[in-house]
C-alpha positions in Angstrom: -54.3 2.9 14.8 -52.5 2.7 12.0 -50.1 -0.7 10.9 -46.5 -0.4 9.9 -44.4 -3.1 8.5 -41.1 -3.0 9.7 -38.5 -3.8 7.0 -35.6 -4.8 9.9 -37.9 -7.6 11.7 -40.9 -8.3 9.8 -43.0 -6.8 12.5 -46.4 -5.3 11.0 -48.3 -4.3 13.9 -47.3 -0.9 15.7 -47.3 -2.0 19.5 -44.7 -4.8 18.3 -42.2 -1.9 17.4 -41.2 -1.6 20.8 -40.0 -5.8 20.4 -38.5 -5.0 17.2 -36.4 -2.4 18.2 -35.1 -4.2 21.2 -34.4 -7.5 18.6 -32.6 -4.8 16.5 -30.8 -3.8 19.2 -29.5 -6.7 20.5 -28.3 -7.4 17.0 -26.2 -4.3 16.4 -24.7 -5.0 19.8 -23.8 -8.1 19.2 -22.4 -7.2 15.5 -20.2 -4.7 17.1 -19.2 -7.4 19.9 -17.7 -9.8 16.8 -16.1 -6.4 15.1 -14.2 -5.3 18.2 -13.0 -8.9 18.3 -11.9 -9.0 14.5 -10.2 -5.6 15.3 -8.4 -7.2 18.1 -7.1 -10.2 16.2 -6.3 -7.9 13.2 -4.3 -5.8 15.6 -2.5 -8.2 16.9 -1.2 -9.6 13.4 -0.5 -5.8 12.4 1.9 -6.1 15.8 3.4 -9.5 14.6 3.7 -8.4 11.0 5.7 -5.7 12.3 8.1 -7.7 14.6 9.1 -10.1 11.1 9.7 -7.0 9.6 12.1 -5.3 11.6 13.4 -8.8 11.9 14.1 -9.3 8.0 15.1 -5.5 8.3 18.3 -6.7 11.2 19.5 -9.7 8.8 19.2 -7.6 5.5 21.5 -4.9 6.7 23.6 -8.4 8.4 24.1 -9.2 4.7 24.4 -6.5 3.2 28.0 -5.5 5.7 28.9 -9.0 4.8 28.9 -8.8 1.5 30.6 -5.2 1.6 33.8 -6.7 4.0 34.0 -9.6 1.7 33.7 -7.8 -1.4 36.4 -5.2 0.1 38.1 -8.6 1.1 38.4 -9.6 -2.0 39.2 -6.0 -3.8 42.4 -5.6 -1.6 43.8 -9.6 -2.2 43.6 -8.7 -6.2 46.7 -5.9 -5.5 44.2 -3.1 -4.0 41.7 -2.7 -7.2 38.4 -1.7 -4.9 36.2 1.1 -6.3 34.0 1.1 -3.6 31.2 -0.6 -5.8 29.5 -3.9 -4.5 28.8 -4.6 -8.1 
């Protein structure tokens, strides 16, 4: 019979293998268990990052027509002078 050590667990002797693997096992299951769980809190602030976007998105363009119809506002009080330039 020959002995192994087992860099994973520590085990040594070659019938333990069969422990260590399980123990290893258990491990990567439960590392995957916390990723999936990170993924799904990661995905969910992607889906909220997304909403603020399109949300800043709505009141840029709000602000951007209001400063057009004032600026046009303001072009066509002076006599009619507008260029079509907001700056």
């Amino acid at each position: 019979m020959s002995y192994k050590y087992h860099s994973e667990c520590g085990n040594v002797l070659v019938g333990n293998n069969i422990n260590c693997a399980y123990r290893i096992r258990k491990a990567l299951e439960n590392r995957t268990n916390m990723e999936d769980d990170r993924v799904a809190i990661l995905e969910a602030q992607l889906s909220q990052a997304k909403l603020i976007a399109e949300e800043a998105d709505k009141k840029y363009e709000e602000v951007r027509l209001e400063v057009a119809a004032a600026t046009l506002e303001v072009s066509v009080g002076d006599g009619g002078s507008f260029t079509g330039r907001l700056c």
